[in-house]
C-alpha positions as CSV (number, residue, x, y, z in Angstrom):
1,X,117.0,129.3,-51.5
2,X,115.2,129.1,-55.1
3,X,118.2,126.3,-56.1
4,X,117.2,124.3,-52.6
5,X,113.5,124.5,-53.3
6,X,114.1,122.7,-57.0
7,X,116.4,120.3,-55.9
8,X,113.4,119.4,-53.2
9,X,111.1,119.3,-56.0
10,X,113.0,117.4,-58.1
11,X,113.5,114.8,-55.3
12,X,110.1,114.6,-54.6
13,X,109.1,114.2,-58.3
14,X,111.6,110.8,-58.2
15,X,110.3,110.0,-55.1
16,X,106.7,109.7,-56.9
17,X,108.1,108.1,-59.7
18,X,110.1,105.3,-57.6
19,X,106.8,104.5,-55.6
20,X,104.6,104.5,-58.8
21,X,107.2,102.0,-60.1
22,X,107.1,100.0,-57.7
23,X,103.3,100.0,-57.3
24,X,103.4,98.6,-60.1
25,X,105.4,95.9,-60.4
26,X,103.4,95.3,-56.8
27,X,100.3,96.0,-58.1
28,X,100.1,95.7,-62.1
29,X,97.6,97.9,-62.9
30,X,97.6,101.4,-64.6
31,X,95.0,104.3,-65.4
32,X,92.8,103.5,-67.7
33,X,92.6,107.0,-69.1
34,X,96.6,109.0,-68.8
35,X,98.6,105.3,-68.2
36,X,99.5,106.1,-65.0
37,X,101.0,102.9,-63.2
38,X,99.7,101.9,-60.0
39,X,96.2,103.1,-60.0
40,X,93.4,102.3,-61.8
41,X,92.5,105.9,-62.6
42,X,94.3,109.1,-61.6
43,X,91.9,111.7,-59.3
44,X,92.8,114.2,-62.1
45,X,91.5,111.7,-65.2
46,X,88.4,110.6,-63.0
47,X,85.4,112.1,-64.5
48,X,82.4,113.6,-62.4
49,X,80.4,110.8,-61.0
50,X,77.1,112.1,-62.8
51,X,79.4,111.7,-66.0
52,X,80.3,107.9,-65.4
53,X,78.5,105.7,-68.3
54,X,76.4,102.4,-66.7
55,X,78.9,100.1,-67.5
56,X,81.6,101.5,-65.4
57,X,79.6,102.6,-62.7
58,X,77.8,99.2,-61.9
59,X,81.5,97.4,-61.5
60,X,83.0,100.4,-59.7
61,X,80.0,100.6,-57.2
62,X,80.4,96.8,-56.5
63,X,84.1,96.9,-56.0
64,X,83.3,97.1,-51.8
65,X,83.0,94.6,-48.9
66,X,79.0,95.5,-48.6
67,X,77.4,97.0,-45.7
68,X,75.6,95.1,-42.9
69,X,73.2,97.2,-41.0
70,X,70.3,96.8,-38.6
71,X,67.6,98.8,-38.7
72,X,64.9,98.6,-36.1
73,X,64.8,95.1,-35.5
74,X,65.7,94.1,-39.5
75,X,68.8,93.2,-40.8
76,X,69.7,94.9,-44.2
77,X,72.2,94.2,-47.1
78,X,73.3,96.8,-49.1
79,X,75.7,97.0,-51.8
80,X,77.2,100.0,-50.9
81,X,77.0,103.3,-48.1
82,X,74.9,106.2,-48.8
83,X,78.2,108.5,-48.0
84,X,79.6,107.1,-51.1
85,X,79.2,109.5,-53.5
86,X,78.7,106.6,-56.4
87,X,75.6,104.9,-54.7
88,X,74.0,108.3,-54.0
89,X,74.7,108.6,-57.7
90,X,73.2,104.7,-58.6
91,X,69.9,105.5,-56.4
92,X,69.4,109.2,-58.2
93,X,69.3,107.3,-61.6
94,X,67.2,104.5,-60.4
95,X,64.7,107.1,-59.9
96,X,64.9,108.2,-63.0
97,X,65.7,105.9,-65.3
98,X,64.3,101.9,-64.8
99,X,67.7,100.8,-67.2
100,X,69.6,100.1,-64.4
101,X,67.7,98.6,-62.0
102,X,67.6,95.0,-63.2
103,X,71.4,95.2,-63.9
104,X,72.2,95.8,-60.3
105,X,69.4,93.8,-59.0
106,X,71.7,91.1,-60.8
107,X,75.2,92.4,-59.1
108,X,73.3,92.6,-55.7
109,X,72.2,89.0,-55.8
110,X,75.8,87.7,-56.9
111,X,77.6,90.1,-54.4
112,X,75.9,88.3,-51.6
113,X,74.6,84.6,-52.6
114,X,71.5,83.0,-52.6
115,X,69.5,83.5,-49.6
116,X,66.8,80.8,-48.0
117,X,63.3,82.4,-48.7
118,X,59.8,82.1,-50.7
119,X,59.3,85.8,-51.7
120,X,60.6,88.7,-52.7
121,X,58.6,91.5,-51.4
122,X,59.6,94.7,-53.1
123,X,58.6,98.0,-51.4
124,X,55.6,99.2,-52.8
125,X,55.7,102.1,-54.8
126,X,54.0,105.3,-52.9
127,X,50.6,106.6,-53.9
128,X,50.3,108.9,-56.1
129,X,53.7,108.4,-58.3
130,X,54.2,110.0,-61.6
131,X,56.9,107.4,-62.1
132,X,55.5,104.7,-64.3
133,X,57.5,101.6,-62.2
134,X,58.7,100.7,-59.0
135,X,62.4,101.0,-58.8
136,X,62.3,98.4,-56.0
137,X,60.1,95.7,-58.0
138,X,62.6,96.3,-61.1
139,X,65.5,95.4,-58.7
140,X,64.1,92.5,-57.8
141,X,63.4,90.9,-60.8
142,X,67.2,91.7,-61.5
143,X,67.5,89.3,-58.0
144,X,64.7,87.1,-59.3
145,X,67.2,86.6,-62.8
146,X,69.9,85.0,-60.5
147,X,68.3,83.5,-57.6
148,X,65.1,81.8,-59.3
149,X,63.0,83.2,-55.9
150,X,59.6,84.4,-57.0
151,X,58.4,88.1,-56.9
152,X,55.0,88.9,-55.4
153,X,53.7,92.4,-55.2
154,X,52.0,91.9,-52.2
155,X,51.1,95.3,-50.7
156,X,50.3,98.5,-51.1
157,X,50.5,101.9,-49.3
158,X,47.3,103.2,-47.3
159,X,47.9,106.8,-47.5
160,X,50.0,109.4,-49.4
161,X,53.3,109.4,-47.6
162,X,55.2,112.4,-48.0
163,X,57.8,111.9,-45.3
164,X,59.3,108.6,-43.2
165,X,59.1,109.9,-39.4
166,X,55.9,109.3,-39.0
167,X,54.9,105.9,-40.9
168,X,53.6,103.1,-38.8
169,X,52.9,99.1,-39.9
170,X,49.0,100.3,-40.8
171,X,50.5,102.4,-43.4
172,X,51.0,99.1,-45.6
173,X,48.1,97.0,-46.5
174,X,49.4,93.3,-47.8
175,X,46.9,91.9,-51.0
176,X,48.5,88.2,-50.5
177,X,48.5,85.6,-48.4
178,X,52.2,85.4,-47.1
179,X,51.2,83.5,-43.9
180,X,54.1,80.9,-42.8
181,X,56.3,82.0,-45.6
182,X,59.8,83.3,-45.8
183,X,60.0,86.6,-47.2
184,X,63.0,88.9,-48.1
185,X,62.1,92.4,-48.7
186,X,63.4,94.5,-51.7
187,X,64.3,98.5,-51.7
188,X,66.5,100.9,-53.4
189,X,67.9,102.4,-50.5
190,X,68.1,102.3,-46.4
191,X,68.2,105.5,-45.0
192,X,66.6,106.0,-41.6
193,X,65.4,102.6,-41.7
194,X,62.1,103.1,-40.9
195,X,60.4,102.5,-43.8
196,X,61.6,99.2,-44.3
197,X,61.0,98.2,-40.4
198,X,57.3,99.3,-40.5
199,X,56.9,97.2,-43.8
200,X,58.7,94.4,-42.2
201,X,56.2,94.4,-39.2
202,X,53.2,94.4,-41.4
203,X,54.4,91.3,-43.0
204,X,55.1,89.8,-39.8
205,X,51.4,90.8,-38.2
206,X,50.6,88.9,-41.2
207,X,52.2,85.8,-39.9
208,X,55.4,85.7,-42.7
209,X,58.7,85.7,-41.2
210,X,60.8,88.2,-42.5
211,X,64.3,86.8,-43.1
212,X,66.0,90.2,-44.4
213,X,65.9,93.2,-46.6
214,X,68.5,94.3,-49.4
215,X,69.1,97.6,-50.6
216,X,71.3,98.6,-53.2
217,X,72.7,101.5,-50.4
218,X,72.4,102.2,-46.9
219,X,72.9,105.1,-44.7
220,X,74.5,105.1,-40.8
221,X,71.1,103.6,-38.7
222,X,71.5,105.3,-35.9
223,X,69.8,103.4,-32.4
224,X,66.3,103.9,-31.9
225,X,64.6,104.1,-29.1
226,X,63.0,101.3,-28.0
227,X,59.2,102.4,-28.3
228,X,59.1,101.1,-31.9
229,X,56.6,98.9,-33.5
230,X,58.8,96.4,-34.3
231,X,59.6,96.0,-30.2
232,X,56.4,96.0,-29.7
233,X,56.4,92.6,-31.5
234,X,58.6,90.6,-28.6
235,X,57.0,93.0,-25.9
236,X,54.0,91.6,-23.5
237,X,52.0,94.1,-24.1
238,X,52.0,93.8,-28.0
239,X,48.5,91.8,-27.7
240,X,46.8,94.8,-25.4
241,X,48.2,97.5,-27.9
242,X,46.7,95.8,-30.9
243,X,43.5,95.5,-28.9
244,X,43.1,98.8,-28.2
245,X,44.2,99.8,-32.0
246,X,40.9,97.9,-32.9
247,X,38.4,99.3,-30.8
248,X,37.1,102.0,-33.1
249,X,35.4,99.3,-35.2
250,X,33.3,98.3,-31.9
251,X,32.0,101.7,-30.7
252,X,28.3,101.3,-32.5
253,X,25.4,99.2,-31.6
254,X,25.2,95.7,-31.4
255,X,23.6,94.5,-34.3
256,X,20.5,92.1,-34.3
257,X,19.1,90.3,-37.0
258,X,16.8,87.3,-37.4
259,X,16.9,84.6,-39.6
260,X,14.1,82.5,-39.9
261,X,15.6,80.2,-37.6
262,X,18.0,82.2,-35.9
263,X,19.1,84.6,-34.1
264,X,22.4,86.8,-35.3
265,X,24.3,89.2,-32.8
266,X,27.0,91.4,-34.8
267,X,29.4,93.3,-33.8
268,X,29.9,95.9,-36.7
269,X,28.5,97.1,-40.1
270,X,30.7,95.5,-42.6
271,X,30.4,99.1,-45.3
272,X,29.8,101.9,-42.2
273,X,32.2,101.0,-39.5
274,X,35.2,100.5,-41.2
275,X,36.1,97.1,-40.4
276,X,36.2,95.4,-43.8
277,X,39.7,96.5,-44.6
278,X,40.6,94.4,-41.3
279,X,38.4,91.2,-42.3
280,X,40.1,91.2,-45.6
281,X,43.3,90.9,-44.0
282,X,42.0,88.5,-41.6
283,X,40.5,86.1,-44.1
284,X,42.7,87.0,-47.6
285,X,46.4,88.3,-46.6
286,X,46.9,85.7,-43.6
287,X,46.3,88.2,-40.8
288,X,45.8,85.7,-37.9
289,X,47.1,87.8,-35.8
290,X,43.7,90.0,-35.8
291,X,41.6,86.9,-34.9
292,X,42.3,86.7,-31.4
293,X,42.1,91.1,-30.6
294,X,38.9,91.0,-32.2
295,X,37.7,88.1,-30.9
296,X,38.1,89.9,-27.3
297,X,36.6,92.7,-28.6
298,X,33.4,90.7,-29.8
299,X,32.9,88.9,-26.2
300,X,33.5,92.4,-24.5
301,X,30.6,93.8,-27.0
302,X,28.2,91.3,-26.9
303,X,28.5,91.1,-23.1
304,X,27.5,87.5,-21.4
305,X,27.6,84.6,-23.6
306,X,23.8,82.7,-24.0
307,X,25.4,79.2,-24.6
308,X,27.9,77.0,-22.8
309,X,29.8,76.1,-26.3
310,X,30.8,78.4,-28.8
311,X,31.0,76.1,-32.6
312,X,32.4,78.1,-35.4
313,X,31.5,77.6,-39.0
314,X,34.2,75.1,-40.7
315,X,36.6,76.5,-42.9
316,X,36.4,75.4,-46.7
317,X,37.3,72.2,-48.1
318,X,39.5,73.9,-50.2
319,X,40.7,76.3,-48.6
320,X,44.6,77.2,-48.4
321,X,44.4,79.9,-45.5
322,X,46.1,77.3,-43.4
323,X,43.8,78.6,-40.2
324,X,40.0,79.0,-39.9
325,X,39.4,82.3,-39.0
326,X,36.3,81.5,-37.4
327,X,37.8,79.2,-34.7
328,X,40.3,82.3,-33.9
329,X,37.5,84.6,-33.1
330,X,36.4,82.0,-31.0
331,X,39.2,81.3,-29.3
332,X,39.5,84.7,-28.9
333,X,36.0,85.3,-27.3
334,X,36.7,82.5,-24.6
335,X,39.4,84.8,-23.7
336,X,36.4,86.7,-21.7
337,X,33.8,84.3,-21.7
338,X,33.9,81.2,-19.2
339,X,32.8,78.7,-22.3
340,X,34.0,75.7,-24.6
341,X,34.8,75.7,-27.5
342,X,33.4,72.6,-29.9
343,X,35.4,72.8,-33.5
344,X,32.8,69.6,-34.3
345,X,31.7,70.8,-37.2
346,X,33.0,69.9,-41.1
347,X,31.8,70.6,-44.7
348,X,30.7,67.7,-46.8
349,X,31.2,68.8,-50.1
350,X,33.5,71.4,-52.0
351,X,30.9,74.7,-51.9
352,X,32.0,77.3,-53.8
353,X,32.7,80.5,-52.2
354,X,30.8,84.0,-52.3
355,X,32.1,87.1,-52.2
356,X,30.6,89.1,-49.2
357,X,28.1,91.3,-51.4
358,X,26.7,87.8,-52.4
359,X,23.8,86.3,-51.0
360,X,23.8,82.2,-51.8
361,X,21.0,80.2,-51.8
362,X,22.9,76.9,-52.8
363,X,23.5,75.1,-49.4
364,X,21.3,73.1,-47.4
365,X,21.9,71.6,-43.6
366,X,23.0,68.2,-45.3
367,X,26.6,70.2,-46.4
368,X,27.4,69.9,-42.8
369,X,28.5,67.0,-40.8
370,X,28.6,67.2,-37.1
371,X,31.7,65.0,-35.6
372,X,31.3,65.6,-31.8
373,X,28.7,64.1,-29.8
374,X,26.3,67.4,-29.2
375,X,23.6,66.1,-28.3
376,X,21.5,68.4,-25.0
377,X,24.5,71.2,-25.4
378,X,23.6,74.7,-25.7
379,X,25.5,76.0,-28.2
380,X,26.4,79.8,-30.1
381,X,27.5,79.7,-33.8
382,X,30.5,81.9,-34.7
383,X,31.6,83.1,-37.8
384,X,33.3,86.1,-39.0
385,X,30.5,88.0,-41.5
386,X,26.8,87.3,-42.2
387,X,25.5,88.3,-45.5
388,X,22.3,86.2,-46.5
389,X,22.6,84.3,-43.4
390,X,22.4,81.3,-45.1
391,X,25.1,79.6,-44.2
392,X,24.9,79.7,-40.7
393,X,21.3,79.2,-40.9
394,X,22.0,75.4,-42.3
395,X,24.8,74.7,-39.6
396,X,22.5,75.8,-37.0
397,X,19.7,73.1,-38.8
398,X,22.5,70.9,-39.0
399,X,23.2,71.4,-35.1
400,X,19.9,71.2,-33.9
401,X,19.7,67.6,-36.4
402,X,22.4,66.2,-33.9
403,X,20.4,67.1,-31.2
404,X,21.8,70.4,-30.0
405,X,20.2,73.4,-28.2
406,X,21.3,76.6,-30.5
407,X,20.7,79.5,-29.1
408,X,21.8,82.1,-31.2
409,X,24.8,83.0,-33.7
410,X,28.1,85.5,-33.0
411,X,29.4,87.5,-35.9
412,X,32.3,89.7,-36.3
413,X,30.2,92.0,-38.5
414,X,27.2,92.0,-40.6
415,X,26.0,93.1,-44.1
């Protein structure tokens, strides 16, 4: 029995050594540690993965097709799967150490070409982090060294996130203007997809489109039910759910004040109620998307309308916002209200702009030109904050010039 068993063994061993020959001759390649024909390294020479130095785990991470994965409503690149015991290993030392992360931002943007976009958006890095950078932003500039897109850092989390399940799109707060751009968003790693989805829908409320994310590794996305944020986007009834997310700002009085020539109905306090987060977005981060929900709000608030033509202030001569936010709570307001709307009004010269704890005393009526024929209509002014009250009190001068009834001005919140 013993001299059947070696013969077995001994034909087995040729066996091995027969295929391995002809492995090779198929397949020239050989360990790279014992010699070993027909495998790059044997399992017994292959080192722990924690061991492997940077500059064989970059190429050996790499070696795959990529995964392809869609995560609620996104579509995300990664270099790698999460059940790949080298990407959990790439991701562990990203955190850890920032040497890497440009190197494979590199390999990512050569493993998958050049995509169409403006930005890079990296994730933002969460509150609170004791890490010194943001893996994601240092990935991106590794995809910024091959692809020549420029890297914005254009948000920031609201709150200290300790956990993904239950993050919505008001958990990012965008600081640039992205409206009508082409963004491609930028993180380490995919798991539940969640994280990236919600980002991707605050750009998106923002008015960018979102073209993709990449990730250095992704984990199975499993199918989520379709009560997300991001199906809220295509739904009907996305406008009434961001209506009712914004009617906390409205719940106090209206407020009333009078210039010296007019009077000003507000809906809000810009510092008590809240708001001002939201009319930043609205006027700095492209958040058109707001004008139109608050807008409804405002008409709802302020009850009937006094005038038969609603004229919002112009926007700046200079101005790059690409949509006057003014007009959009206008045309949001008519939504309720059975009036006009008369965009017949236009700056004359290039006035510089105030912050909104300014007062300005520097305009006068003759900075406005009326282009409409006004004469004998009963108009409202609208405009999106009153501070001195200045400005809208030399549009309405300007108004009642061209021979117009102005009964009073509409304002999304007050100082």
């Amino acid at each position: 029995m013993s001299a059947i068993t070696d013969v077995m063994s001994l034909f087995t061993e040729h066996a091995r050594n027969i295929v391995e020959i002809l492995l090779h001759f198929l397949f020239p390649v050989s360990c790279e540690v014992c010699g070993r024909p027909g495998v790059k390294i044997c399992p017994d020479c292959k080192p722990p993965v924690r061991d492997i130095p940077p500059e064989r785990l970059i190429p050996l991470l790499f070696e795959g097709e990529g995964v392809v994965r869609e995560a609620r409503g996104l579509t995300v690149y990664a270099a790698a799967d999460l059940k790949d015991e080298l990407a959990r290993e790439a991701v562990r030392r990203l955190k850890i150490t920032r040497e890497l992360c440009r190197p494979l931002g590199r390999h990512l943007a050569e493993k998958f070409g050049k995509c169409s976009a403006d930005y890079l958006i990296p994730v933002p890095l969460h509150l609170f982090s004791k890490r010194g950078y943001n893996q994601a932003r240092e990935i991106a500039e590794g995809m910024r060294e091959v692809w020549g897109i420029e890297i914005i850092d254009a948000a920031l989390w609201t709150r200290d996130v300790h956990h993904t399940d239950g993050i919505t799109y008001e958990d990012f707060r965008l600081t640039r203007d992205i409206y009508g751009k082409r963004v491609v968003l930028v993180d380490d790693a995919c798991i539940s997809g969640r994280t990236l989805g919600c980002f991707a829908e605050t750009c998106k409320r923002d008015g960018a489109e979102v073209v993709c994310a990449y990730t250095l590794a992704c984990s199975e996305v499993k199918a989520q039910p379709q009560t997300s944020d991001i199906a809220a986007i295509e739904d009907s009834s996305y406008a009434e759910k961001r209506y009712a997310s914004l009617y906390r700002f409205f719940t106090g009085e209206v407020i009333v004040r009078q210039l010296q020539n007019l009077t000003v109905y507000s809906a809000a306090n810009y510092h008590e109620s809240g708001i001002r987060e939201e009319i930043h977005k609205l006027k700095y981060t492209g958040g058109i998307g707001l004008c139109s929900p608050m807008g409804r709000h405002m008409a709802e608030k302020f009850g009937e309308c006094m005038a038969d033509y609603l004229l919002p202030v112009p926007l700046h001569i200079d101005s790059e916002r690409g949509y006057n936010q003014s007009l959009k709570l206008a045309e949001g307001m008519c939504e309720l209200w059975n009036v006009k709307i008369l965009d017949a009004a236009v700056w004359t010269r290039d006035v510089p702009r105030r912050a909104v704890s300014e007062s300005r005393a520097d305009i006068s009526p003759s900075d406005f030109r009326i282009t409409q024929d006004i004469r004998g209509k009963r108009i409202a002014l609208v405009d999106d904050v009153c501070t001195s009250g200045m400005t809208l009190s030399c549009l309405a001068e300007s108004c009642r010039n061209a021979g117009a009834i102005v009964v009073c001005a509409y304002t999304l919140a007050s100082v």
